[in-house]
C-alpha positions in Angstrom: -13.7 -28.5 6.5 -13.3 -25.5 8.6 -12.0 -22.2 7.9 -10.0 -20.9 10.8 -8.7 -17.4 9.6 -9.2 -14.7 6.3 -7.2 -11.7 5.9 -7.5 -9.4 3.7 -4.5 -8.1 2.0 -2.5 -6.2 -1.1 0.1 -7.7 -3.1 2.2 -5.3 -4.1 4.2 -6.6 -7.6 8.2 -4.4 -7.4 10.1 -4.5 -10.8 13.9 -3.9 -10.3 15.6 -4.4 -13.1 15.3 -8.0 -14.4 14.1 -8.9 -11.2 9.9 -9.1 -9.5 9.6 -8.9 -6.3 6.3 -9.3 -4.1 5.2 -7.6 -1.3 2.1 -8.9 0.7 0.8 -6.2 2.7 -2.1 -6.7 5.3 -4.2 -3.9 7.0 -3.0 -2.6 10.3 0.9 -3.1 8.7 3.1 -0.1 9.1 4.2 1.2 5.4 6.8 3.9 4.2 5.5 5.2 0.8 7.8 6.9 -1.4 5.8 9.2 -3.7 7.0 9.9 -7.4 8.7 13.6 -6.8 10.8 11.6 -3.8 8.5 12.3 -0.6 8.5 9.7 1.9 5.2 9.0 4.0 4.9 6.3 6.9 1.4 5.5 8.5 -0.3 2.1 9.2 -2.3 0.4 5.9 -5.9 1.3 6.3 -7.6 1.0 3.1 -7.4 0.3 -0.7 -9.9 1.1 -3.1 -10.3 0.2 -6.5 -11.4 2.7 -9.3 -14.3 1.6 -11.0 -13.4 3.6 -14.1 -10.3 2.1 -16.1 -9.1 6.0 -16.5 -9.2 6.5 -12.4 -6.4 5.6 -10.5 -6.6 3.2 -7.4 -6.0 4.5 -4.2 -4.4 3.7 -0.7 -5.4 5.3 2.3 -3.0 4.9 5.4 -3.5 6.4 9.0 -0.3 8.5 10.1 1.1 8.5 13.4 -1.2 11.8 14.5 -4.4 9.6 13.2 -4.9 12.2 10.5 -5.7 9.7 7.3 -3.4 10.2 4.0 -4.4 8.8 0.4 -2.5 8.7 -2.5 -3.2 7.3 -5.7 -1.4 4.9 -7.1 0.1 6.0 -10.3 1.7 8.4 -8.2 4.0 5.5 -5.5 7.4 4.8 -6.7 8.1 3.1 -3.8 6.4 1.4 -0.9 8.0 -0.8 1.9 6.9 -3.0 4.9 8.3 -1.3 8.0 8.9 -4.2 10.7 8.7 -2.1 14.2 
């Protein structure tokens, strides 16, 4: 046996409806959040970290266009997409 590749990756879970969709997000994809109160957010997936309390909220981390870094937990996406440049 050889092992030729691993990459790490999220799997984003999307309920509409009836209807689960998956998303499998690697690091280095480009991303368009939506945030709860409707804000939109693009940047490149840097990082995920999970709480290591159950009462914390997990948080992504992405690198914006200007190379500044943006994190947002969770709880607080009510959207997130794959953008295909």
């Amino acid at each position: 046996m050889r092992i030729t590749d691993i990459e790490p990756c999220i799997k984003v879970s999307i309920e509409i409806e009836d209807t689960t969709t998956e998303l499998i997000i690697e690091f280095g994809d480009q991303i368009r959040i939506t945030k709860s109160e409707g804000e939109r957010v693009e940047g490149r997936f840097y990082l995920f970290e999970s709480a290591s309390e159950v009462d914390q909220d997990d948080m992504l981390y992405l690198v914006l266009e200007d190379e500044n870094q943006f994190s947002i937990g969770v709880s607080l996406i009510s959207n997130i997409e794959k953008i295909e440049k």
